[in-house]
C-alpha positions as CSV (number, residue, x, y, z in Angstrom):
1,X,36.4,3.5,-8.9
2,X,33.8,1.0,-7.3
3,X,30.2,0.8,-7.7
4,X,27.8,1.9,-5.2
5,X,24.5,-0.4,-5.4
6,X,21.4,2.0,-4.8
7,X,19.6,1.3,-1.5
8,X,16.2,-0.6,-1.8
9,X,14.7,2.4,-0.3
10,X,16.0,4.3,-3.5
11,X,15.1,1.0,-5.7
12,X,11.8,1.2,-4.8
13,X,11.0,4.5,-5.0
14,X,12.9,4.4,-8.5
15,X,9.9,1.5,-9.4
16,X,7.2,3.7,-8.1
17,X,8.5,6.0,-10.4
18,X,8.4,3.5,-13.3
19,X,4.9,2.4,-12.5
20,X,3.5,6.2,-12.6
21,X,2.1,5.9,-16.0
22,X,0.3,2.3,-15.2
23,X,-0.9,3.6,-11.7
24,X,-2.3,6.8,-13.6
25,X,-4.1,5.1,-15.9
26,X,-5.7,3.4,-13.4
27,X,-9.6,4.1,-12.0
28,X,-9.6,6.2,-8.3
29,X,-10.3,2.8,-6.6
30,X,-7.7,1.1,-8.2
31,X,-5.4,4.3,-8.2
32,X,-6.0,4.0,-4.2
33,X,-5.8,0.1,-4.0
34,X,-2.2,0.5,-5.4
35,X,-0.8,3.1,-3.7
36,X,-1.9,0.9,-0.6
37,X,0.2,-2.0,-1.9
38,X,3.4,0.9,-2.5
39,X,3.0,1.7,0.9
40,X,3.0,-1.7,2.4
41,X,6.2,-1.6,0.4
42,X,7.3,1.0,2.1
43,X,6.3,0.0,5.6
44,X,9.0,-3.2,5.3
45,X,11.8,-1.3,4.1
46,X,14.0,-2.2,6.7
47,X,13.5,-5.8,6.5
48,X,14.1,-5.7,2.8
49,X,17.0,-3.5,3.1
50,X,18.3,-5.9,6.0
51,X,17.0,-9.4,3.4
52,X,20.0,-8.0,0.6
53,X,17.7,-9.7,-2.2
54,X,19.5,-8.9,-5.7
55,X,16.2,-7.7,-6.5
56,X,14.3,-5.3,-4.9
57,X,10.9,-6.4,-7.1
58,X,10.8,-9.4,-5.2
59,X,11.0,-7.9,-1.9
60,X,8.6,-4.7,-2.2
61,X,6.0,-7.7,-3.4
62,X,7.0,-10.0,-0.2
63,X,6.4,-6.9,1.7
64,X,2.9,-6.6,-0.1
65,X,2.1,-9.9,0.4
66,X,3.5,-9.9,4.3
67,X,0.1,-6.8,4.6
68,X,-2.3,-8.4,3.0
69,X,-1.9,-11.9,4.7
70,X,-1.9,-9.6,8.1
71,X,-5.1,-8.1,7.3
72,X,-6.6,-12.0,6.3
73,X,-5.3,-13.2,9.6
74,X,-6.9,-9.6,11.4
75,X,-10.3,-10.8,9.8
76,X,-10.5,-14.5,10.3
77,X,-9.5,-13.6,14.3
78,X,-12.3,-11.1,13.9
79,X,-15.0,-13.9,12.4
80,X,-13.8,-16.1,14.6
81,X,-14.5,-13.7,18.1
82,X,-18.1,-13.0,16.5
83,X,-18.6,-16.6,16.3
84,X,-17.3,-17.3,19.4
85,X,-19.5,-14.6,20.7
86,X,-22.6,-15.3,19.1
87,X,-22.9,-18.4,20.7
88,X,-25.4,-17.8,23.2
89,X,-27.6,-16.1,20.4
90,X,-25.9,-12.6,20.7
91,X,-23.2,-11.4,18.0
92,X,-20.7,-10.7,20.2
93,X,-21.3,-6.3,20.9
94,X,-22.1,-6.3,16.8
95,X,-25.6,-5.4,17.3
96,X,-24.7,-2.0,18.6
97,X,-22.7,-1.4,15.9
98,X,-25.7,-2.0,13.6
């Protein structure tokens, strides 16, 4: 009989499941902060299912990693528009916001 390897979708829901007593012993924030990071997980399954690693840690924390360098590069385009913007002495439609 041959061996069936578990899907990374199934791998990583199997980790999630190992980390339940770390992520409740976390503080709300950090409980929230973390299930962020599972869900950027999540949100590259595909990729990682498609990437065959032999081990599914490394790719759910590639896929973390892949979000959070996404939301540096959102920000630094976003510093970079109000600087860009602020040029002639406005901030670039911030001072509405305020």
């Amino acid at each position: 009989m041959g061996r069936t390897v578990p899907t990374y979708r199934l791998a990583l829901e199997s980790m999630a499941q190992q980390w339940n007593d770390f992520r409740r012993a976390l503080r709300k924030d950090d409980r929230e902060a973390f299930d962020s990071l599972m869900n950027s997980a999540r949100m590259h399954a595909s990729a990682s299912t498609y990437a065959i690693s032999l081990d599914p840690v490394e790719s759910a924390l590639l896929s973390m990693l892949l979000e959070h360098e996404k939301g540096l590069l959102d920000l630094k385009k976003k510093l970079e528009g109000e600087k860009n913007g602020g040029e002639d002495g406005s901030l670039g439609g911030c001072e509405a916001e305020r």
